[in-house]
FIFIBA-345122 format. One line per 5 residues: number of its first residue (from 1); their letters; for each residue y, x, z of N, C-alpha, C. Coordinates in steps of 0.1 Angstrom, whole numbers, plus 5000, padded with zeros to 4 digits. Each point is the difference from the previous one (the first is absolute). Example, Ala and Ser with C-alpha at 12.3 -4.5 7.8 and 13.67 -1.06 7.14 Angstrom:
BEGIN
1 = AS = 4943 5132 5078 5012 4991 5000 5012 5009 5000 | 5011 4996 4993 5011 5009 5000 5011 4992 5008
***
This chain:
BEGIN
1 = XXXXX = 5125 5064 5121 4990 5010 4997 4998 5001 4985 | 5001 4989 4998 4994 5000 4980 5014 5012 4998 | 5010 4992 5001 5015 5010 4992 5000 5017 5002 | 4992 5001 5013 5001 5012 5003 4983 5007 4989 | 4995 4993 5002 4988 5002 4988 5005 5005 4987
6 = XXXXX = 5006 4991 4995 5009 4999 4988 5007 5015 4995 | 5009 5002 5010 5007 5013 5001 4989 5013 4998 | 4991 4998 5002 4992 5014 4997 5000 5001 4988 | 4998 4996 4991 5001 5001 4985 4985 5006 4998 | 4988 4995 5005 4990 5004 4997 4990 4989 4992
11 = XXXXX = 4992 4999 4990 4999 4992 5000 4987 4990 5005 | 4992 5009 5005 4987 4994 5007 5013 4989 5012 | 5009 5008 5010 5005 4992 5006 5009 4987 4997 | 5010 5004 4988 5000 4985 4990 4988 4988 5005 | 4991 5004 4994 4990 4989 4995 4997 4996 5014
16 = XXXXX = 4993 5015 5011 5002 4987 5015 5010 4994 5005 | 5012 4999 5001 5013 4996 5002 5002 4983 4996 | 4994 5003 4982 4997 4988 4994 4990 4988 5008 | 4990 5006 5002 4987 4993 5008 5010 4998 5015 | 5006 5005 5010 5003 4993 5006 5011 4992 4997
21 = XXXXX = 5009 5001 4995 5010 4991 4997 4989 4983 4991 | 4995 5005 4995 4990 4986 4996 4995 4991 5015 | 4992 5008 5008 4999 4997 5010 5004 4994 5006 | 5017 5008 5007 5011 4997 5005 5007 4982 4989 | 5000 4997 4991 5007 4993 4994 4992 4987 5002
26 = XXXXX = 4984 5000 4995 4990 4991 5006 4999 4997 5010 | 5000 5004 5009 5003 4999 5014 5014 4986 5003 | 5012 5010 4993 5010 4988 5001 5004 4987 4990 | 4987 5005 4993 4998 4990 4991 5014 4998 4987 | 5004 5011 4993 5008 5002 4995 4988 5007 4980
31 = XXXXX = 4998 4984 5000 4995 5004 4986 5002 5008 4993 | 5015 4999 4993 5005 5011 4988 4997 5010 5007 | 5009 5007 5011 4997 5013 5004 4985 5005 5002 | 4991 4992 5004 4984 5002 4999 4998 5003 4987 | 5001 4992 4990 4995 5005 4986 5008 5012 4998
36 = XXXXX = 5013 5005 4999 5006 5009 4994 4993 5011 5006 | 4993 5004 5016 5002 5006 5012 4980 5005 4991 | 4992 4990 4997 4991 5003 4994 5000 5010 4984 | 5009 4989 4995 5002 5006 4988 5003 5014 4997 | 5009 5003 5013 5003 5015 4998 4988 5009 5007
41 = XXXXX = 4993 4992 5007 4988 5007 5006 4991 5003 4989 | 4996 4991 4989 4992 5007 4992 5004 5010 4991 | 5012 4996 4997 5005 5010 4988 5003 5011 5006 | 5002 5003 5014 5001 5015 5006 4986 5004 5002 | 4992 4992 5001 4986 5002 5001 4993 5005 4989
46 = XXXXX = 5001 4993 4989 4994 5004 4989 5011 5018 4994 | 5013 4999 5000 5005 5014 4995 4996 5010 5011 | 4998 4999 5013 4996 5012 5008 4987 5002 5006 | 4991 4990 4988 4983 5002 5001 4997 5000 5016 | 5002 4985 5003 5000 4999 5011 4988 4981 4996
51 = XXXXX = 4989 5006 4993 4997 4985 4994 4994 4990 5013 | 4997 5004 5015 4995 4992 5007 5013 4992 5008 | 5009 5008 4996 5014 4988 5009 5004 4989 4983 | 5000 5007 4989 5005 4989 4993 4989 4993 4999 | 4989 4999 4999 4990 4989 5001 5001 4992 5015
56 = XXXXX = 5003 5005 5007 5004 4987 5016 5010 4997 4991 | 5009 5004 4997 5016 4993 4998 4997 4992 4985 | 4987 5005 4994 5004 4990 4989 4989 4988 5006 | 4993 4999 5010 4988 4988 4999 5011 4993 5009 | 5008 5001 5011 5010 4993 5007 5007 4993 4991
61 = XXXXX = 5006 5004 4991 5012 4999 4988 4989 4989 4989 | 4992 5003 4996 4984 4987 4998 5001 4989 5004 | 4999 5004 5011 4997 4982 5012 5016 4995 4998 | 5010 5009 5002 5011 4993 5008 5006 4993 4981 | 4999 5005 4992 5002 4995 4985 4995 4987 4997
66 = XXXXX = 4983 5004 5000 4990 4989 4992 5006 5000 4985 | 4993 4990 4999 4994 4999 4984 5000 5011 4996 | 4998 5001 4984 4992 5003 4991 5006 5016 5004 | 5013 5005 5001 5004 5018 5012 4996 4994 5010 | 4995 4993 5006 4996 5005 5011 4988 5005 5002
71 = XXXXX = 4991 4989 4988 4984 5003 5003 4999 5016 4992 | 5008 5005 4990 4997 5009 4996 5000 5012 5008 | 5017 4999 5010 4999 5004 5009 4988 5005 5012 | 4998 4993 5003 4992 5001 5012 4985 5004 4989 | 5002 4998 4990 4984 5005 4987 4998 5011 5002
76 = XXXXX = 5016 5008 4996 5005 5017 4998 4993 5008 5015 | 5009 4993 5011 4998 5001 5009 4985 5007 5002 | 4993 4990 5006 4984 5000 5003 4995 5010 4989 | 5003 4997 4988 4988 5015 4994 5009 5015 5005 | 5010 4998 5002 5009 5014 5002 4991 5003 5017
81 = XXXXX = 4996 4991 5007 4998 5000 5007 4980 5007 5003 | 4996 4993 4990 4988 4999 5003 4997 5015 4993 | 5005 5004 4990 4999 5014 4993 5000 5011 5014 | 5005 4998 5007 5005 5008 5010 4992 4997 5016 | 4987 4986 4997 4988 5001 5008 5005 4991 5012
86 = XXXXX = 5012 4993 4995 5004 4988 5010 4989 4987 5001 | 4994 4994 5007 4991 4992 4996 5006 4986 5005 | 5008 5001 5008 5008 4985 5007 5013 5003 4997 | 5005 4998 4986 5019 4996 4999 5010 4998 5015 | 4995 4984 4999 5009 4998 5012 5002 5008 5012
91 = XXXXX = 4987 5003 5004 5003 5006 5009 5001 5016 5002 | 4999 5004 4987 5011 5012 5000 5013 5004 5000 | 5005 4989 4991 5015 4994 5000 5008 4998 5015 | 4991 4991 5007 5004 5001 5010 5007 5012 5010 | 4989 5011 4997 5007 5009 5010 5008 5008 4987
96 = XXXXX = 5007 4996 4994 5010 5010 4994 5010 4989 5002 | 5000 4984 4999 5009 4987 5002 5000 4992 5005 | 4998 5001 5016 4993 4992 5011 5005 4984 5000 | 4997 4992 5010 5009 4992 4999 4991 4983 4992 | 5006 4987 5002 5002 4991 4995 5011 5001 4985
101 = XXXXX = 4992 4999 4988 5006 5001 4989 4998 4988 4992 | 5011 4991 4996 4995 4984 4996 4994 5003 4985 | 5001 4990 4995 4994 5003 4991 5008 4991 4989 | 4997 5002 4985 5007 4990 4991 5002 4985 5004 | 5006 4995 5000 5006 4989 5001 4997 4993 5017
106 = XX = 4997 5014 5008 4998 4993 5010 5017 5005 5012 | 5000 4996 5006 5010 4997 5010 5010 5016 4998
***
């Protein structure tokens, strides 16, 4: 599904493609591809002013980092968030990045 995502060349669908492939990769627990899978999620997020998917993909990309990017991370995140009348991060995140997401240095 993501590949065929991909192929549209649009770029709001980029950036969801990205969010599930993050998903998808967390899931199989395939670190690098989770971070890259985010990574591209925000930067297609932020160029196609799409700022509520790169703030899920950057507060996920937060936690799954830590330290000093991460906390900034998940910092950026939450006001990107809260500007926009989010009042609970996490669980907004959630329904854009469902799922058990470990966290820095955890399993």
């Amino acid at each position: 599904i993501v590949t065929r995502f991909e192929r549209e060349r649009m770029p709001w669908i980029s950036v969801e493609a990205a969010l599930v492939a993050a998903g998808a990769e967390n899931v199989d627990g395939d670190r690098p591809r989770t971070l890259a899978a985010l990574r591209a999620a925000i930067e297609g997020g932020d160029a196609a002013s799409m700022p509520l998917h790169a703030a899920a993909a950057r507060y996920r990309l937060g936690s799954l980092v830590g330290g000093p990017e991460g906390h900034e991370l998940t910092r950026d995140a939450e006001a990107a968030l809260a500007i926009r009348g989010v009042r609970c991060a996490p669980r907004f995140v959630g329904s854009y990045l469902p799922g058990q997401w470990p966290r820095a240095g955890a399993g």
